[in-house]
TIZA-716262 format. One record per residue (C-alpha): residue in three letters; x, y, z. Coordinates in steps of 0.2 Angstrom, whole numbers, plus 5000, padded with zeros to 4 digits. Layout:
<nodes>
AlaXYZ ...
</nodes>
This chain:
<nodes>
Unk486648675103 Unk487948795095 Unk487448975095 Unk487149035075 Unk488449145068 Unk488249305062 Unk488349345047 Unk490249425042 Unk490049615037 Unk490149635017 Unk492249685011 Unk492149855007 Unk492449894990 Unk494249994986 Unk494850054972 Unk496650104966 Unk497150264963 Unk498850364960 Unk499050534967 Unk499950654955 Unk500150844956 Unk500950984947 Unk501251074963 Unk503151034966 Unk502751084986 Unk501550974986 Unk502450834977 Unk502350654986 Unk503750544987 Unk503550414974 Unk503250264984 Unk501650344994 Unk500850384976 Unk499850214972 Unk498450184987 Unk497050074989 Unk495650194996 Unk493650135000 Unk492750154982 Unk491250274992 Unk492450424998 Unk492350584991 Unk493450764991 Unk493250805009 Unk493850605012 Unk495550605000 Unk495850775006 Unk496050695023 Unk497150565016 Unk498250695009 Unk498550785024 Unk498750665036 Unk500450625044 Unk501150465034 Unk500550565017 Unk500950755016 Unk500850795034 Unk500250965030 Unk498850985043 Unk497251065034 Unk497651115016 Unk495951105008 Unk496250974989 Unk495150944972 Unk495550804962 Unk495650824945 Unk495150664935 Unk495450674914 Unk495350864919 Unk493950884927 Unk493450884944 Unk492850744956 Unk491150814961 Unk490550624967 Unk491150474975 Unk492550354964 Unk491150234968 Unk489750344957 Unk491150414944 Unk491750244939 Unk489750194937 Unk489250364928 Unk490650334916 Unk490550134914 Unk492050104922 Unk492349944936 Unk493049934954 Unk494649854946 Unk495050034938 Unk496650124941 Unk496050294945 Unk497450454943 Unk497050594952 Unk497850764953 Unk497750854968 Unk497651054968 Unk497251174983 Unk495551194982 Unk494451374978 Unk493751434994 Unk491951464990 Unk491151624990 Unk490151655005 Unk488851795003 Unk489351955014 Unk488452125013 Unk487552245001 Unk488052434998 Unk486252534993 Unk486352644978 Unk484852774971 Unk485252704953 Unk486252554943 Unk488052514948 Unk489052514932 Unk490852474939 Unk491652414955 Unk493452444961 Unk494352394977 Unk495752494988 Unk496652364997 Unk498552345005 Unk498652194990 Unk497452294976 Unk498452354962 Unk498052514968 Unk498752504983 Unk500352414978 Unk500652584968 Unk500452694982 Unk501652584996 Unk502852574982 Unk502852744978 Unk502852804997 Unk502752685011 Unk501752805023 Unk500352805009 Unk500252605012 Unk498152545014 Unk498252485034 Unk497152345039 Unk495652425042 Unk495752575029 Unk495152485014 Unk493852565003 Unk492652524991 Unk492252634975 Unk490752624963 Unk489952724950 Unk488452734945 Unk487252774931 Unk486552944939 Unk488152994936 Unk488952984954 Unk490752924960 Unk490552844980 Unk491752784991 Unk491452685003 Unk492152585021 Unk492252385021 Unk490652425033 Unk489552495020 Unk489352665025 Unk489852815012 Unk491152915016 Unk491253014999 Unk490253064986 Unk490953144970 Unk490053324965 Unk488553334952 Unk488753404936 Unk488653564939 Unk489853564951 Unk491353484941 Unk490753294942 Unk490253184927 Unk488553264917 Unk487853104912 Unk487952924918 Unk489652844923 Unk490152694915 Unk491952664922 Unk492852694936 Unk494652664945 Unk495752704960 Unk497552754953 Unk498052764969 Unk497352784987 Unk497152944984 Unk496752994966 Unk495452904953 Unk494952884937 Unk493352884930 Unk492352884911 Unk490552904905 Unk489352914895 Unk489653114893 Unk491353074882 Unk492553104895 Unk493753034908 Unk493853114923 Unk495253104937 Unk494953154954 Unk495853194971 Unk495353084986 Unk495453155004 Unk494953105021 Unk494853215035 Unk494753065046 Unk494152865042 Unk492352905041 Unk492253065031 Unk493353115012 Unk493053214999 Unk493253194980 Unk493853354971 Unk493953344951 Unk495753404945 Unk495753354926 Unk494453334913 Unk495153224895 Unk494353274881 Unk494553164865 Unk492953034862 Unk491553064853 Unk490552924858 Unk490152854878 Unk491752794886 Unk491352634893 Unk492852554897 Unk494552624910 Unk496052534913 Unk497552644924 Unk499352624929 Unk499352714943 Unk501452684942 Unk501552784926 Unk499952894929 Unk499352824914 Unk497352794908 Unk496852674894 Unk494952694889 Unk493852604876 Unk492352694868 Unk490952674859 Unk491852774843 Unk492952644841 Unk494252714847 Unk495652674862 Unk496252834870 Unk497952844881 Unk497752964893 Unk499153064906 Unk498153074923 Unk499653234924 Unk499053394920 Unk500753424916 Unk501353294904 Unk499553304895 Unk499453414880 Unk497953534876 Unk496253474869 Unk495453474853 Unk494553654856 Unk492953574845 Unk492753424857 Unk492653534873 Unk491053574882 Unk490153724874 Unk491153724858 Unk489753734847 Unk488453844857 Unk488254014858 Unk489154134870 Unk487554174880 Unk486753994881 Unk488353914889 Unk488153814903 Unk489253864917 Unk489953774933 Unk490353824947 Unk492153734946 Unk493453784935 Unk494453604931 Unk495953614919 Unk495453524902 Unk496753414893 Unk496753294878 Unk497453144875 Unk499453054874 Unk498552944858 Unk496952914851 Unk496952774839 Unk495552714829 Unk495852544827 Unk494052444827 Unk492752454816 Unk491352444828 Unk491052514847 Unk492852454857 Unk492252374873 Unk493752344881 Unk495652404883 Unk496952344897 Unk498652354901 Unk499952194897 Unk500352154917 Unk502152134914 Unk502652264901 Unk501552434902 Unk501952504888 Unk500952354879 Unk498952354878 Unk497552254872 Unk496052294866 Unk494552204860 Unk492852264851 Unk491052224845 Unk491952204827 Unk492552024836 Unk494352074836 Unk495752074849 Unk496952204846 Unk498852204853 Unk499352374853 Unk501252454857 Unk500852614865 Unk502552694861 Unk502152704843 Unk500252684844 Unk500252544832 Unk499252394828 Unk500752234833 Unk499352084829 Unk497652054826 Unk496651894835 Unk494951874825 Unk493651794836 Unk491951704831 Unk490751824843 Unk490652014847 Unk491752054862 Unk491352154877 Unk492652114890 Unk494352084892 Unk495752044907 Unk497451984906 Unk498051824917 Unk500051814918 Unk500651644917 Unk502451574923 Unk503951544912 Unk503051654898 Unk502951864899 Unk501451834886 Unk499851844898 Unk498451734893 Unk497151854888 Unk495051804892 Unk493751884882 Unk491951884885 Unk490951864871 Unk488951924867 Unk488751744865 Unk488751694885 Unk490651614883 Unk492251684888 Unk493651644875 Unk495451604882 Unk496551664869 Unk498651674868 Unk499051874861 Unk500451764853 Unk499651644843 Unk499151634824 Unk497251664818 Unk497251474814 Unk497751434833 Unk497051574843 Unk495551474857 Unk496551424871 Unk495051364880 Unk493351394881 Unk492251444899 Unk490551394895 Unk488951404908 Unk488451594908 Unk486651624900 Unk486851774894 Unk488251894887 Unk490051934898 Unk490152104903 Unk491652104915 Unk493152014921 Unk494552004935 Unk495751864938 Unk496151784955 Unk497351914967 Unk498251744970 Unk498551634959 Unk498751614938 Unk497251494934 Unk495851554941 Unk494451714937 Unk492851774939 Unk491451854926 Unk490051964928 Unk488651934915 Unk486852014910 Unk486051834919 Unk486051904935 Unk487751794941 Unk489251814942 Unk490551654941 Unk492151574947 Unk493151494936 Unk494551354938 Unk495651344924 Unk496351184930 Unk494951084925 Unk494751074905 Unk493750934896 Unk493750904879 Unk492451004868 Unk490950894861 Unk490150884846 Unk488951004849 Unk490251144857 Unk491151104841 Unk492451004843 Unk494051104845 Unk494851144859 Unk494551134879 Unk492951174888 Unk492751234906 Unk491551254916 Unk491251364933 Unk491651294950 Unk490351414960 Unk489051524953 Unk488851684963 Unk486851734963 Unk486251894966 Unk485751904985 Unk484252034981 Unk483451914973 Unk483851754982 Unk483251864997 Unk481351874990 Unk481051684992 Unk480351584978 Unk480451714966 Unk481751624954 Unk483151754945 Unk482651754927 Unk483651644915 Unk484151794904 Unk484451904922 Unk483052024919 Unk483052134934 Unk484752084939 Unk486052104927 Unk487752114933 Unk488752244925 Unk490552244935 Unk491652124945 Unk493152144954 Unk494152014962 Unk495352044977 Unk495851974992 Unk494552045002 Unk493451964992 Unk492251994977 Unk491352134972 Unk490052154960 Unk489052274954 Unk487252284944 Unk485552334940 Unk484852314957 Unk485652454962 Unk486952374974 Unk488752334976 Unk488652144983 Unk490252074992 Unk490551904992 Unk491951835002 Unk492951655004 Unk492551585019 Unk492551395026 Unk493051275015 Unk491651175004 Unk491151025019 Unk490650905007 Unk489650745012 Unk490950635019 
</nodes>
């Protein structure tokens, strides 16, 4: 009697797809383009495909695969089923390098909120001023420093190991008298910083060795009558930009030399008698500013510097407004006016354009990607929608033209992909692109207390700055902590 036959194992199920890319490195030759691959694979599996020897032979670049702009997240298998599509599909997909995701690091301690966050790197804006300027004063590997300030009105300084190195001098010693809302390295060794006491402050940085500096004030600008909540430098011109909350945008010589004197009225004292002066123990000169233009009707929020052209800014303000500004003539070029109150601002270049591609973050939990070039009727490029509550801060990528991260009051901060847009719905509108974020970074003091979930609106953790560079990113908030966050191993997916 024969033996019975086992039953054959089921086909597996394929489906077609078509690899494209606007990487021109990364292009295909157009007869390897169109593949037959098994309908339950995922990103880790097509990244695979990609890399292998008889496709791009590139070894281990990490890929996402952009389908009608948004990315694969799921099996073809499960994508062609969630969007009532069959196996007989042709499916295109565009193949980018994927964003490393953003590992949790470290925590530097603070004795009060952490308003702003900047970075000292050999690649940090800063620190391409200071090589450029001098070679010797080049960041080494090694040497690169954290500053934060805070709201008990404090500058520090500190090493990629957490520990404080410098502390700037209290009020009554020359430092900022109130809290400190923004702050900046101009170079490696001199900053900026601006508060809530009306004025900006610039500093000299020393260290004696890696593990102990000093911060000595050198000019105090005078020309705000409201908090200064925002700073922007050029550390190649010596130049400051700052918003306030008088609606104003100041432009500032960190030069004692090049900046003129100070409106005697607005200096400290002015208006108190002889005898009831407070007195410091410092004597720092005082200086006003290069311009002083009151250009918004409500609080400004935000001013930065064109990345290309620097004698070009942008500001943007609570009266929903994004202002171009020419800083040789201090006036108003053009006029974007948004739907939302506005409270942060950063500038992404873009190639083949000098225009940047300016991202605003609005009170109403969205960021607004708008063209400084466009017409009022045309202005929303995209919008970045998934924050729950207002967009206090952004920096773009150190490495590449579509990508950024926002800090927000919810307690997160979040990386976005510019390279993945869908079409607005009904509800969002209509008009326009939508984007939403690839990896949401939580706070780490409160994921460390166990079950305790992070409050929607981000109670208890708000996030008030973010900085992106290549050493990672660094946020700072209401917990009282600068969190670092760094991209390390790629996302391993379920195969």
């Amino acid at each position: 009697m024969d033996a019975p036959m086992e039953d054959a194992p089921a086909p597996v199920a394929q489906v077609k797809v078509i690899f494209t890319t606007t990487e021109p490195d990364l292009e295909l030759p157009e007869s390897k383009r169109q593949l037959l691959v098994p309908a339950d694979i995922r990103r880790y599996g097509l990244s695979r495909i990609l890399n292998s020897e008889s496709m791009l032979d590139t070894g281990s670049i990490p890929f996402d695969f952009l389908i009608n702009g948004s990315f694969l997240r799921s099996s073809l298998e499960d994508y062609l089923t969630s969007n009532g599509l069959s196996l007989e599909t042709t499916l295109t997909l565009q193949y980018v390098r994927s964003l490393i995701p953003p590992v949790y690091e470290a925590s530097f301690e603070h004795d009060d909120w952490v308003s702003a966050v900047d970075v000292l790197s050999a690649t940090s804006p800063a620190g391409r001023w200071s090589s450029a300027a001098n070679s010797s004063a080049a960041v080494q590997p090694g040497q690169e420093r954290v500053l934060s300030a805070s709201y008990d009105g404090l500058l520090r300084i500190w090493n990629a190991s957490g520990s404080v190195i410098a502390t700037s001098p209290s009020g009554s010693h020359g430092g900022h008298t109130a809290s400190i809302k923004a702050a900046k390295f101009l170079t490696s060794d001199r900053l900026a910083s601006a508060g809530m006491d009306r004025t900006v402050r610039v500093w000299k940085y020393t260290e004696s060795d890696h593990f102990t500096g000093e911060l000595k004030p050198t000019l105090e600008l005078y020309g705000h009558t409201g908090s200064v909540d925002w700073l922007d430098v050029d550390g190649h011109s010596k130049h400051i930009l700052t918003a306030s909350a008088d609606g104003a945008i100041g432009f500032w010589s960190a030069s004692k030399a090049s900046a003129p004197e100070p409106d005697a009225s607005l200096l400290p004292g002015a208006h108190v008698s002889k005898r009831r002066k407070a007195t410091s123990s410092v004597s720092t000169a005082q200086r006003g500013p290069l311009g002083l233009w009151s250009i918004h009707t409500a609080p400004a929020t935000a001013a930065i510097f064109d990345p290309r052209d620097r004698t070009v800014a942008y500001s943007a303000s609570q009266d929903h407004t994004v202002r171009t500004l020419d800083l040789t003539t201090g006036q108003v070029v053009s006029t974007l006016t948004l739907t939302h109150p506005l409270l942060s601002l950063s500038a992404l270049t873009r190639a083949g354009t000098t225009s940047p591609l300016l991202a605003a973050g609005t009170s109403a939990r969205h960021i607004t990607m708008v063209d400084p070039r466009a017409s009022s009727a045309t202005t929303s490029v995209m919008t970045l929608r998934g924050h729950a509550n207002k967009v206090v801060s952004l920096s773009p990528s150190p490495e590449n033209e579509y990508s950024l991260v926002s800090g927000s009051h919810d307690g997160t901060c979040r990386v976005w992909d510019l390279r993945s847009v869908r079409p607005a719905t009904k509800e969002e509108g209509s008009l326009g692109g939508v984007s939403e974020p690839v990896y949401v970074i939580e706070r780490e003091s409160w994921a460390s207390k166990g079950k305790k979930k992070r409050p929607v609106a981000g109670d208890g953790c708000k996030v008030f700055s973010v900085v992106w560079d290549k050493l990672g990113i660094f946020s700072g908030g209401e917990d009282k902590k600068v969190q670092v966050n760094r991209g390390r191993n790629i996302v391993t997916e379920q195969k």
